[in-house]
N, C-alpha and C positions, 0 to 999 in steps of 0.2 A: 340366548342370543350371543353369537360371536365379537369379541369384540377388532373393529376396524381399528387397523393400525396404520398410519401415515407419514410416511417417510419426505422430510421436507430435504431440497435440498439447500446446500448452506447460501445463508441470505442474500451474499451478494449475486448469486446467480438467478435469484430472483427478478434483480432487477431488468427494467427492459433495455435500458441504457447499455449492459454491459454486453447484448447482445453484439452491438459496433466500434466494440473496442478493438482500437490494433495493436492492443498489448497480450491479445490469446494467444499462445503458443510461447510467450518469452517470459514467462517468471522464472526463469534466472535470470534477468537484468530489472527486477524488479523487488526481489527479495533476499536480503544477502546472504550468503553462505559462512555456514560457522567457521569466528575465529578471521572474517576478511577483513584484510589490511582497508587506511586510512586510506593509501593510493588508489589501488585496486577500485576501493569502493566510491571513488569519486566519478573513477574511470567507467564504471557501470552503470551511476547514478547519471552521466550524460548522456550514456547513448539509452536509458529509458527515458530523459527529458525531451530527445530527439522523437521520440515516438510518441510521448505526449503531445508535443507542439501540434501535430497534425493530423491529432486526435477528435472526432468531431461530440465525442462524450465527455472530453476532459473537465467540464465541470458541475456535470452531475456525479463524475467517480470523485473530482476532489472533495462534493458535498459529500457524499455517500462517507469515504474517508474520513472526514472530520467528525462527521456525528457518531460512527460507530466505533471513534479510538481504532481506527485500524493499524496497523503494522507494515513498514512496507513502503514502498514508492507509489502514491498513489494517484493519479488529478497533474501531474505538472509539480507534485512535491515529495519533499522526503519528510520522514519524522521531525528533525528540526524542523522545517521552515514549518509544521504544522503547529508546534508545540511555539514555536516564534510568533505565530497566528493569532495563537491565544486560545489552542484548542490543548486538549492534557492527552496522554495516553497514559496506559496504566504500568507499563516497565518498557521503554520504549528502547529497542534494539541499537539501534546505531549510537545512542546516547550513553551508553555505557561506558567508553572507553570515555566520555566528560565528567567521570563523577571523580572527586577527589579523595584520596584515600587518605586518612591521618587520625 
């Protein structure tokens, strides 16, 4: 017998919620680019907050985000306000440049 192989694709597209998101098409204002400045990256982090607002999935993405430690601007948030939430991720991008070296 052959064996069936199954190609899933990656989870979040699973969801049905992510079907009506209006953030398809713009990860790059949702995901930063290596080595982006503090400025820059506030400047991107508002106009993906713009698209969230009037977003009609924003919190099922931001559930979705929080539970699976995501990466990223996700729901109406970024990694801080997530890990601010009181949820953890596991090397969280934008947070780096807070760690203190000594």
């Amino acid at each position: 017998m052959d064996d069936v192989v199954v190609e899933l694709l990656p989870r979040w597209v699973q969801q049905r919620w992510a079907a009506h998101a209006l953030c398809t098409g713009h990860t790059d204002l949702f995901f930063p680019p290596h080595a982006e400045r503090p400025q820059t990256r506030a400047r991107r982090e508002a106009k993906a907050r713009e698209i969230c607002r009037s977003c009609t999935v924003i919190f099922e993405c931001r559930r979705y985000a929080r539970d699976h430690l995501e990466y990223g601007f996700w729901g109406g948030e970024s990694e801080e306000e997530r890990i601010a939430a009181g949820y953890e991720l596991t090397a969280p991008i934008g947070g780096r440049h807070n760690r203190k070296l000594g």
